[in-house]
C-alpha positions in Angstrom: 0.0 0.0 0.0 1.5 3.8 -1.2 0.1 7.3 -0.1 -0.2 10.0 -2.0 -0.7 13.9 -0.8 -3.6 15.8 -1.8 -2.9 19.4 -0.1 -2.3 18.3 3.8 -3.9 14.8 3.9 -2.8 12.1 3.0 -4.5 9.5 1.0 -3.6 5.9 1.4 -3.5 4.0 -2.1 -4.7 0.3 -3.1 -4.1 -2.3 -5.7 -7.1 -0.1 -8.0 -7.2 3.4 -6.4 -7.3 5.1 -3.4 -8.6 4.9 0.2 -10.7 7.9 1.1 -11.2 8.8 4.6 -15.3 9.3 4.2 -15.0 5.7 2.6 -13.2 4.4 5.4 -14.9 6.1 7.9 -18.2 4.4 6.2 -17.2 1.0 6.6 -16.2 1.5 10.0 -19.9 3.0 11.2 -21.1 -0.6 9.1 -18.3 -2.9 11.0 -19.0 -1.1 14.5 -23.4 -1.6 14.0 -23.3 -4.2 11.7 -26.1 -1.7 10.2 -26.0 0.7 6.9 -29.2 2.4 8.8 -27.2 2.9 12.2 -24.4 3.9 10.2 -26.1 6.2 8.3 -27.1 7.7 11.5 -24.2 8.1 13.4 -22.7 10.2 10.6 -25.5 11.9 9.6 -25.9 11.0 6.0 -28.5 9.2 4.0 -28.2 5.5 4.1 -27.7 5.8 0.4 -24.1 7.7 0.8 -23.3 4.8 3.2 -23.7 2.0 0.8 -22.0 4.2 -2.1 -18.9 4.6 0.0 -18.4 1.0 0.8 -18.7 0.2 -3.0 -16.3 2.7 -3.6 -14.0 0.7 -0.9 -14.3 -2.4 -2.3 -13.8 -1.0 -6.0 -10.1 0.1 -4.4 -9.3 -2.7 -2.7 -10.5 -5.6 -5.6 -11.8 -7.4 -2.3 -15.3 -7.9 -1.0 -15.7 -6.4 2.5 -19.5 -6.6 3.6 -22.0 -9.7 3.2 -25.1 -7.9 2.7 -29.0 -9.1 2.6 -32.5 -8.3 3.8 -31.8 -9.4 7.5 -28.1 -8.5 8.6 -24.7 -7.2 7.6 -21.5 -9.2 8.4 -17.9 -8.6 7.7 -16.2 -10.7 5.3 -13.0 -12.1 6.1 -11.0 -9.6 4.1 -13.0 -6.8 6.2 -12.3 -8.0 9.1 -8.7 -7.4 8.3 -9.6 -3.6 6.7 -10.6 -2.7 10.2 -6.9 -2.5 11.2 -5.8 -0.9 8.3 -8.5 1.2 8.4 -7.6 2.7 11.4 -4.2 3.3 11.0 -4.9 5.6 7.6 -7.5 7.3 9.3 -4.7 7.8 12.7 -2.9 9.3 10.1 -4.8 11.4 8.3 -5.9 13.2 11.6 -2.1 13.3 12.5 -0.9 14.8 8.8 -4.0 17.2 9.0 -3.1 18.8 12.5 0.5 19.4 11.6 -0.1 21.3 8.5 -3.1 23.1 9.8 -1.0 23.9 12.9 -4.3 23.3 14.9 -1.3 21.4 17.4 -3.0 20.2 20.7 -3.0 22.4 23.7 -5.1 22.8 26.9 -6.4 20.2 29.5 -8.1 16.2 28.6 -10.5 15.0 30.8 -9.8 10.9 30.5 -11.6 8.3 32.0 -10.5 4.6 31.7 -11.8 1.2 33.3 -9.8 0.4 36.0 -9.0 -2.9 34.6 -7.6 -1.7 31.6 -4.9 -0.1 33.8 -3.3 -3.2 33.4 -3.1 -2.8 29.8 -1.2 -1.3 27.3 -3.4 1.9 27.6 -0.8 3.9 30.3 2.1 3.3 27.9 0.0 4.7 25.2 -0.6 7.6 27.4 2.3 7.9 28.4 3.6 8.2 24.6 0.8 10.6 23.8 1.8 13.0 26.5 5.3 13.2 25.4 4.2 13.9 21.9 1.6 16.3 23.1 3.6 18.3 25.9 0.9 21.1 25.8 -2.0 18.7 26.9 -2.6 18.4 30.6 -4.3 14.7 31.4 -6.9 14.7 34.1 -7.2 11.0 34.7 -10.2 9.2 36.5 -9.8 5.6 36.5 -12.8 4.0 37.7 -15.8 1.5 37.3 -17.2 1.6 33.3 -21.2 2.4 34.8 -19.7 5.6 36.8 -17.6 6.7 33.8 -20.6 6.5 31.5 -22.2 8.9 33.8 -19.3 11.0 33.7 -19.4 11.3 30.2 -23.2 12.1 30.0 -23.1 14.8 32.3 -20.1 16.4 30.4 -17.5 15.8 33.3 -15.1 13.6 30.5 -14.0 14.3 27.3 -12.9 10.7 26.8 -14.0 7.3 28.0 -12.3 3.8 27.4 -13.8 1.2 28.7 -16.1 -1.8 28.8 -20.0 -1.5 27.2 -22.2 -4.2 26.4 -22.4 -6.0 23.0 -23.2 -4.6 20.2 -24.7 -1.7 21.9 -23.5 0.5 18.9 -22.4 3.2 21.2 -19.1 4.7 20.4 -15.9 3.3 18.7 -15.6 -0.6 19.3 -11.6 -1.4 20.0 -12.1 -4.9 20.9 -14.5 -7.5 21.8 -13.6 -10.4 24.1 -14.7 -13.6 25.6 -15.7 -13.3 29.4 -14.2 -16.0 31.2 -15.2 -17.0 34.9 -11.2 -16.3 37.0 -10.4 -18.2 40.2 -7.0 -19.2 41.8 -4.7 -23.0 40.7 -6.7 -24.3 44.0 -10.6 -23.2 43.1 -13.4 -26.2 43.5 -17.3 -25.2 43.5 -20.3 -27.3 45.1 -23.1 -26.3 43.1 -25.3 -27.3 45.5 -24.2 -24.3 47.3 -24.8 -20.9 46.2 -21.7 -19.5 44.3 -19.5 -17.3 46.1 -18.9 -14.1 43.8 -16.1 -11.6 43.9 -17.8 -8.6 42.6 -17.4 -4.8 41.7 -20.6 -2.4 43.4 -23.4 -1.7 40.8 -23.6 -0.9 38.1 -21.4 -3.3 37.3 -21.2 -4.8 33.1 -19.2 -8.0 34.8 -21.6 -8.7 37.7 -24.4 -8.5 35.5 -23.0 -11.0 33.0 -22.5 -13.0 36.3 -25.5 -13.1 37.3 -27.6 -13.2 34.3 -25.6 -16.4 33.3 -26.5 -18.1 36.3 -30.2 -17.4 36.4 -30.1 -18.5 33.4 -29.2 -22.0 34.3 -30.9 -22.0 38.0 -27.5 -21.9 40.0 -27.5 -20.1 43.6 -24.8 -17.2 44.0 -24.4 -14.9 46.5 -21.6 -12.0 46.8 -18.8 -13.0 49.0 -16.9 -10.0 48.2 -17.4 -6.2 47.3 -14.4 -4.7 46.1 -14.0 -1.5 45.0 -11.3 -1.6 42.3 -9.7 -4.5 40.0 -7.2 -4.6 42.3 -9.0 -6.0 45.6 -11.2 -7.9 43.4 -8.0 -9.8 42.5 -6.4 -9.9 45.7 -10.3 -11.4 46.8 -10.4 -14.2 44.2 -6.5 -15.0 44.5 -7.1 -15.6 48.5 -10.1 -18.4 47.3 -13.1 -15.9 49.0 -15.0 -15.6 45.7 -14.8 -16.5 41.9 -15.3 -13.4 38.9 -14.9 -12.9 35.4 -12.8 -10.9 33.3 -11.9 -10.1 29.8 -9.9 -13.3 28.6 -7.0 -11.1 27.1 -6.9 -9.3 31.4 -6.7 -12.4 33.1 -3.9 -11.3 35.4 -0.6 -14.0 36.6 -2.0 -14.5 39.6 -5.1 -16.0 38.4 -6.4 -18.6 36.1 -9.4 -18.9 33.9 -12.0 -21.9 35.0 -12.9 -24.4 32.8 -15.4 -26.7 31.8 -14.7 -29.2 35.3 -16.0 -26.3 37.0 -19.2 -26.5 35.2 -19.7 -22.9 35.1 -22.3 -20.9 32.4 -21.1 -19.5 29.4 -20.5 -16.1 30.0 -20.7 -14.2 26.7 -18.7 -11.4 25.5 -17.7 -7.6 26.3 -17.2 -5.1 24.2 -14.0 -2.3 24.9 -14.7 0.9 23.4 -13.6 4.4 23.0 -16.3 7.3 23.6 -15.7 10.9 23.2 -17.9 13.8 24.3 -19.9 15.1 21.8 -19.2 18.8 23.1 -15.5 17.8 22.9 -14.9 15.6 20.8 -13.6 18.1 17.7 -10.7 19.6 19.9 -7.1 18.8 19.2 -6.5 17.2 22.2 -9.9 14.3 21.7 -8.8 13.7 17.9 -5.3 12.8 18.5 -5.8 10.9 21.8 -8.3 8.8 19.8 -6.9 8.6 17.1 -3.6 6.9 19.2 -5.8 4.7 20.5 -7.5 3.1 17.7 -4.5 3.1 15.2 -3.4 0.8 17.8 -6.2 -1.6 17.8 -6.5 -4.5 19.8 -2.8 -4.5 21.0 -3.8 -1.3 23.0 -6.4 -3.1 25.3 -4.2 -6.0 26.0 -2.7 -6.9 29.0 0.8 -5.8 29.2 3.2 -8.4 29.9 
């Protein structure tokens, strides 16, 4: 893949043309909703533009990207792989635009970020941003996802990464992983006995999924543990008072994800997302730091080694 300029942007270039950035921002609206209506919808154009971008797309790459009929939209395997690349033209086109506009990043970024993903790669990506940036202040709130959400709303965050569920179609999807139920080498469970549950306070997306999956399948549970961060709730199931579930990619050393001997529910998946405040979300600052984020992908929400 080449690049070519056209004034301050560049343009990436395929095996028959170019990659435009309202073309790739199109097929990322129809990967993230799995919808040309939703997509449509969160960039405010006719349903009709949508569908005449991603044609355009798959004119450039030689490649079909989108299984379309009357009932759903699905990725093919060659879009699942344009989601990466997708990213990282669009990461650059914001980054080649704010140089040459000179529209450089300055002033203060309200961030809040899922205190599991702390254990991520998402502090080194901070960490990288802010020496690139040196004009932006952070302002940092790590936290439950449920109380950063409400953040957000009320216009208290300019960014949020974090957990959401499925398919919710709400913001920019990073990754979507398998839940898996976490205990410690020694865990055993007597289903006969209501399951003891390490859990964060509500709202909580992972003691939902908890305890939705066990209703579903008529198993007792009670909370042995409330813990307030990721931290204590891994101190909690390491010492054997409770079992939880995590993101499979977070499952820290010190635990181990259960399998099928412990005859545990399926737990479904999560989804890690990026959100940005509407209000804010055109700044410098919000561009860049979202940008970084999703030109890294996946890698950026996995746990750092």
């Amino acid at each position: 893949m080449t690049a070519r300029w056209s004034g301050a942007v560049a343009v990436a270039q395929g095996p028959t043309g170019t990659f435009e950035p309202v073309q790739l921002r199109s097929f990322l609206a129809v990967a993230q909703t799995h919808s040309f209506t939703q997509a449509a919808a969160r960039l405010g154009v006719r349903q009709s533009t949508v569908s005449q971008h991603l044609r355009k797309l798959e004119d450039s790459v030689g490649r079909q990207l989108v299984h379309r009929d009357t009932h759903s939209v699905a990725l093919t395997p060659d879009g699942e792989a344009m989601i990466g690349f997708a990213r990282s033209i669009l990461a650059s086109h914001e980054q080649a635009a704010a140089y040459f506009s000179g529209a450089r990043p300055v002033g203060r970024l309200r961030i809040g970020m899922s205190d599991d993903l702390a254990l991520t790669r998402l502090p080194q990506i901070l960490r990288d941003f802010r020496s690139e940036n040196p004009r932006v202040d952070l302002e940092l709130t790590v936290d439950q996802s449920g109380t950063l959400h409400r953040r957000l709303e009320n216009d208290r965050l300019d960014i949020f990464i974090g957990k959401r569920p499925p398919r919710s179609g709400e913001g920019e999807l990073v990754k979507r992983e398998r839940l898996v139920w976490v205990g410690n080498p020694s865990t055993r469970l007597d289903l006969t006995q209501p399951v003891p549950l390490a859990v964060y306070p509500s709202p909580s997306l992972s003691g939902a999924a908890m305890h939705e999956a066990l209703d579903r399948v008529g198993i007792g549970y009670r909370s042995a543990c409330v813990c307030r961060g990721v931290n204590g709730l891994i101190a909690a199931v390491a010492a054997g008072i409770g079992v939880s579930c995590l993101a499979s990619s977070l499952v820290p050393v010190q635990l181990v994800a259960l399998g099928a001997q412990h005859k545990l529910p399926e737990l479904g998946q999560i989804d890690l997302v990026l959100l940005t405040n509407p209000k804010t979300r055109d700044r410098p600052a919000s561009r860049a730091l979202a940008a970084a984020v999703l030109s890294s992908g996946p890698s950026s929400l996995s746990r750092s080694v």
